[in-house]
N, C-alpha and C positions, 0 to 999 in steps of 0.2 A: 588518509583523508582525500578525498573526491573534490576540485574546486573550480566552480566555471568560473570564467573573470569574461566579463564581455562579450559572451558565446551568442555567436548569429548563425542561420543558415537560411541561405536563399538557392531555388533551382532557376536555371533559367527554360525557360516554355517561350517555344514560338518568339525567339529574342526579345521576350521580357523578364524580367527577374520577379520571380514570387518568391514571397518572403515565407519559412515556413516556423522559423524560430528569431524573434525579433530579441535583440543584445540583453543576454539574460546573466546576474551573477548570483551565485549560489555556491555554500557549501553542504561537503556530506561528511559527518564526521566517522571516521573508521570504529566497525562495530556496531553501526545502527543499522535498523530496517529502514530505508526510505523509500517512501511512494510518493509517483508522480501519478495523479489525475487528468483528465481532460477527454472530452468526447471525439470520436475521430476528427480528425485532422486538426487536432489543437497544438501538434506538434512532438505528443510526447513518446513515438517511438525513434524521431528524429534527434531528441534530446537523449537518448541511450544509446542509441549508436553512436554519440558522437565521443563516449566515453573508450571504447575501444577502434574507435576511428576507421567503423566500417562508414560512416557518413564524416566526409570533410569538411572542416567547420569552413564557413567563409570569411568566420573573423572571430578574434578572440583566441582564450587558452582555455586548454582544460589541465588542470595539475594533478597528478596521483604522487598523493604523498611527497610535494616538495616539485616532481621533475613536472617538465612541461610534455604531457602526451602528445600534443600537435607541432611540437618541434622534431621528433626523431625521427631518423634515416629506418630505414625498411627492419634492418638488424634490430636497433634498438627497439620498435615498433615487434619486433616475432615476439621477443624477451620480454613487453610488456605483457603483450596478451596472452602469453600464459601465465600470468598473474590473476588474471580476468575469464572467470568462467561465464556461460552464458547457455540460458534457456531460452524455449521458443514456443508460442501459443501452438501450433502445428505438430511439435514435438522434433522434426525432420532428423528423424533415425534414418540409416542402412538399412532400405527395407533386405537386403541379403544378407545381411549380417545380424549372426545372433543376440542377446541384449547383451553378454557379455565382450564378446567382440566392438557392439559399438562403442561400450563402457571404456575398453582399451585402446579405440582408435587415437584419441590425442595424444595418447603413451608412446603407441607406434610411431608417430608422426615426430614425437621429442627425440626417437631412438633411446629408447628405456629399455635397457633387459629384458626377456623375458619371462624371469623366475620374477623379476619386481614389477612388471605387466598381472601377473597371475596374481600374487598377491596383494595388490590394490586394488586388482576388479573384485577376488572374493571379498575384501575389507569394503568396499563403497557397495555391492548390492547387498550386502550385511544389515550396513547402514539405512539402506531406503528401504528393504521389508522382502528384496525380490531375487533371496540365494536361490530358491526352490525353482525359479524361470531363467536359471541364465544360458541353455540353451533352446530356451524358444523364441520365434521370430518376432518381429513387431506385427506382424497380422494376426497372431495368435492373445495378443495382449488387448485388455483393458484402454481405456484413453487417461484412468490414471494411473496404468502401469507403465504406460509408454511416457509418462511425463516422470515419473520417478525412475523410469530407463536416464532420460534426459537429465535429471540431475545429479545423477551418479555421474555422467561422461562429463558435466560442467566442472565436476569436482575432482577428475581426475589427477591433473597437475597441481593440484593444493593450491588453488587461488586465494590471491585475500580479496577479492573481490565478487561477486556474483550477480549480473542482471536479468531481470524477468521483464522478457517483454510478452506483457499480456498471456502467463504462466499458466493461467488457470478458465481461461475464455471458453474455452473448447469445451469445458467440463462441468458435470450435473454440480451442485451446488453440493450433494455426501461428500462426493470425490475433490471437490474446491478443499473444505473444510477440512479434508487429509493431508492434501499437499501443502495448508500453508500450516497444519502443525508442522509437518515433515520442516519446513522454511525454517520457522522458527525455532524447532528444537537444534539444526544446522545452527544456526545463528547463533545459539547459546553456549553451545558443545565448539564450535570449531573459530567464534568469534571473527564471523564472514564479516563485510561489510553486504550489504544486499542494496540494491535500486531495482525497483518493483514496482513496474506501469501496470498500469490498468482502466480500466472506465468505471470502476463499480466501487462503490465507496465503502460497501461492507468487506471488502479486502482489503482497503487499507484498514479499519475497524478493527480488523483481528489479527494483524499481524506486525502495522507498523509504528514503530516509534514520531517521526514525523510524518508531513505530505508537503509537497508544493503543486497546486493546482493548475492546468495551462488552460488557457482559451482563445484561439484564432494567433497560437504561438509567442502570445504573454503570459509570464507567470503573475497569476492574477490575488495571488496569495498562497500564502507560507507560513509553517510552525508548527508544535506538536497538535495529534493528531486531536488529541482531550478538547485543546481550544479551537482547532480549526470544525473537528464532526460537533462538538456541544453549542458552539458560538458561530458560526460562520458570517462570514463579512460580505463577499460578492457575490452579488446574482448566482453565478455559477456554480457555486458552491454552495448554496442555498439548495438550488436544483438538485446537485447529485446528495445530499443529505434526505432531502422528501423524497426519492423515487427509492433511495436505500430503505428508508422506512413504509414505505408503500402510502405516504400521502398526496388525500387528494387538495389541493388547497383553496381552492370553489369551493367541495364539501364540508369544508373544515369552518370555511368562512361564515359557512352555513347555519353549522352546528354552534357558533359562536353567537349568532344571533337569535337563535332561541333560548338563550339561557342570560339570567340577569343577574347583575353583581359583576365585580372587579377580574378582571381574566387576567393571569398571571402565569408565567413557562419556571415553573421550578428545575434546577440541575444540583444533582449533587453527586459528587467523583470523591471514590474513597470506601472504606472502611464505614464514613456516614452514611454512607446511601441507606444503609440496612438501620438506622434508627426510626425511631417510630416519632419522628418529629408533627404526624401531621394533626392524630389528636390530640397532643400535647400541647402544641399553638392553638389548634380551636378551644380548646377546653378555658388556658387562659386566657387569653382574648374573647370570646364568646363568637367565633367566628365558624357559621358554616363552609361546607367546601364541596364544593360539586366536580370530581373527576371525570374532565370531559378528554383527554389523552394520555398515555403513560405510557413509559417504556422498562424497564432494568435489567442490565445486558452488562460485557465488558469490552473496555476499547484495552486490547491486546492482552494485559494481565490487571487491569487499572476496572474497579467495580465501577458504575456510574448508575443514573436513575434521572430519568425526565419525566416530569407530569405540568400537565398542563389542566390549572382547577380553576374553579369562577368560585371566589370569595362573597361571602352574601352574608348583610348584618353585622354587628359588633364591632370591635376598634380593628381594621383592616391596617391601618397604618402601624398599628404596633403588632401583627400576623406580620408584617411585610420585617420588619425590623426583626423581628422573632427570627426568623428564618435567615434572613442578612448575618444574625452573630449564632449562630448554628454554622456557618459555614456555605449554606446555601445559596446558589446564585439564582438572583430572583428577575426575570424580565417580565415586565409590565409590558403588554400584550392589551386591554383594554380599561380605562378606565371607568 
């Protein structure tokens, strides 16, 4: 387990101190995906670094599993972080060294054999898909071979940990949607812990168990990922929810006022999503329904379903109640 208590970072500029991560606590429990959110400079690659203590905190702990990471001496510090695998938006390979070569560099650097060099670079590019390139250079590579280069070398020393800073930024949205099976099937198969920043909310969407959100270096909200993407609570997270979905909220306001009757945001998460709740409530209720937005997707392995419909005619109150003991969560949206 991952555990900030108090965690701050200030730079100092021009001898004044800016604050870049204002006293934040949080846990990550071992085994989860966690994603941190926030738009640049809301602090959250500051917040990951400060787990392997390339950024020193300027107040507070951070605990891995019990010890304190911001108390140890340099020794104790090398022995952490190979515990602690780490990718990078950039990818920053050995542009002269081959991908299997990069793959073995943290091996070399432990002073590891090299019969058990050899056979845990073939075993990890095994794993990410790339036996067939392990002697071509990183110029000769894909941007998402060169990032599955980069997770093979994080995974070298068998970490129980792994952070992505901004993993997948670089990369067309196919090749996003590769690397974070690739994350997830990791996750499942080798029971990593993962922390996994980003700006884009459909990556946490597909890949993470929770999120905590940062803005202007507060965590402005926290919790699984179901109730933070289905329900959102702060502005800011409002925001990166509608640009995930490509809404306009002018347009939408718009559309809201050409149509008459009760406007209502249906969600339903689960194995319900797939019922046919909606003529079965109109039909006994005697309620029309006019679908003015929908969605049905999954948040990581979990089905879900949004639609947003304008109720017209019949007993409305007992469609709303219908839906309430069906399991669906209903927001009222306009009277």
């Amino acid at each position: 387990m991952i555990e900030f208590q108090h965690l701050q970072k200030s730079y100092a500029v021009d001898g004044r101190a800016i604050t870049a991560l204002h006293p934040l606590d949080l846990k990550i429990q071992a085994g989860e995906v966690f994603g941190i959110i926030g738009h640049s400079g809301a602090g959250k690659s500051t917040l990951i670094r400060l787990i392997n203590r390339l950024e020193e905190p300027s107040g507070g702990h951070v605990l891995i599993d019990g010890q304190d990471a911001t108390a140890l001496p340099a020794d104790g510090l090398r022995t952490l972080r190979r515990r602690i695998g780490m990718i990078f938006q950039h990818f920053n390979l050995l542009s002269a060294r081959t991908v299997a070569a990069n793959v073995a560099f943290p091996l070399e650097l432990a002073g590891t054999p090299k019969a058990e060099i050899d056979a845990r670079v073939a075993e990890l590019l095994r794993m990410v898909g790339l036996e067939a390139h392990a002697g071509k250079y990183p110029s000769q590579l894909s941007g998402g071979q060169k990032q599955r280069v980069g997770i093979a070398r994080a995974l070298a020393t068998r970490p129980q940990i792994l952070l992505c800073d901004e993993a997948t930024s670089a990369l067309d949205p196919q090749t996003t949607a590769s690397v974070l099976a690739l994350l997830g099937k990791i996750n499942r198969d080798l029971g990593l812990t993962i922390v996994l920043i980003t700006h884009e909310m459909d990556v946490i969407r597909r890949v993470c168990d929770r999120v905590a959100v940062l803005d202007a270096g507060h965590m402005v909200e926290m919790g699984p990922v179901t109730e933070v993407f289905l329900h959102p609570q702060h502005p800011t997270t409002r925001r990166f929810v509608s640009e995930s979905e490509h809404v306009d909220e002018g347009e939408q306001l718009r559309d809201y006022a050409a149509v008459g009757g009760r406007i209502v945001r249906l969600t339903f998460l689960g194995d319900g999503t797939y019922d046919p709740l909606l003529g079965r409530i109109a039909r006994d209720t005697g309620v029309d329904y006019n679908i003015l937005t929908g969605r049905i997707d999954r948040i990581k392995d979990t089905p879900y379903g949004q639609l947003t419909v304008a109720l017209v005619g019949g007993d409305q109150n007992a469609a709303q109640a219908a839906f309430v003991a069906a399991g669906v969560h209903v927001e009222e949206l306009r009277r």
